[in-house]
N, C-alpha and C positions, 0 to 999 in steps of 0.2 A: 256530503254523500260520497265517502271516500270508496276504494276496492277493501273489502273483505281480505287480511292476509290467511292462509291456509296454512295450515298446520303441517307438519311432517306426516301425522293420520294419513291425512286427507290426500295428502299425495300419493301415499301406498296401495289409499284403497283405488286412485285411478287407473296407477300400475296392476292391481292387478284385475280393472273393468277391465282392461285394455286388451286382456286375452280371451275374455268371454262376449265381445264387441263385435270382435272379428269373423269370427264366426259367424254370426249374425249377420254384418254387413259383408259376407263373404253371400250368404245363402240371398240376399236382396240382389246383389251384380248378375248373381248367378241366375235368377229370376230375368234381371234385365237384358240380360243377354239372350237368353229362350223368347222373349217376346221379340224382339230386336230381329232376332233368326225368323221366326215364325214372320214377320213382316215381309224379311227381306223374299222369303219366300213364296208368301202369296202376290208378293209382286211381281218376283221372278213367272209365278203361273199365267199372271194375267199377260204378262212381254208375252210369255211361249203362245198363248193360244192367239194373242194380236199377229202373231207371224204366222203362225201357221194359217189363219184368215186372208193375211196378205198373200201367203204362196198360193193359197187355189183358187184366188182372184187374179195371180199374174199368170197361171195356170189356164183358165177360163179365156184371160185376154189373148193366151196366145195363138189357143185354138180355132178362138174367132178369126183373128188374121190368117192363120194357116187356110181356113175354110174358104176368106174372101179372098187370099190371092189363089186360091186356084180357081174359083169363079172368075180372076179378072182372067187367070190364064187361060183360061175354058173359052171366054168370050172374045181373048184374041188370036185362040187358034194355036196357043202355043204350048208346048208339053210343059205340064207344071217341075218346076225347080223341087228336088229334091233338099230335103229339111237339113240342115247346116251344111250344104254345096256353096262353093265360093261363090261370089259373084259374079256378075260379067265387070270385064276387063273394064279398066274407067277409058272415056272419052274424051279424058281430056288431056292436053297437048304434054310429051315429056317434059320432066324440068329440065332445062339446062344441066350442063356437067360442068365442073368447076371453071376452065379458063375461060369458058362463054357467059357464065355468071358476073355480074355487077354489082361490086359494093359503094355504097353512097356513104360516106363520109363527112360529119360536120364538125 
């Protein structure tokens, strides 16, 4: 059951399938590509509206805290902190400045 050899025909007529082929598997890529797109993009929608869910949930949480610190500030008598005002100064002790500083060495 040897290979079939092919003729010089036969090879002209594939030279010239080879132009009318193309075409053809030019308009299938082109197919796959639009559906490919079309994916990318109903995925892309689905991302957009997961965030945009997340921003008026971290939205929602922020309010809530804005709301309970000024109840706690309410219940200790203290004017509420205005919304992104620095903090109070920290309490705890300065660092050291370099020649007071100790480095361990092993």
């Amino acid at each position: 059951m040897g290979v079939a050899c092919r003729g010089v025909r036969e090879l002209r007529t594939l030279a010239a399938m080879r132009g009318t082929t193309s075409a053809q598997s030019e308009r299938h890529v082109l197919q796959f590509r639009l559906a490919s797109l079309e994916l990318e993009r109903s995925r892309l929608g689905r991302d957009r509206r997961a965030a945009e869910r997340r921003i008026r949930e971290i939205d929602l949480r922020m309010a809530e805290i804005d709301r309970l610190m000024a109840e706690h500030h309410a219940a200790l008598g203290a004017p509420p902190a205005a919304a992104g005002a620095p903090a109070a100064p920290s309490l705890a002790p300065p660092r050291p400045s370099g020649r007071e500083r100790r480095t361990i060495r092993y």
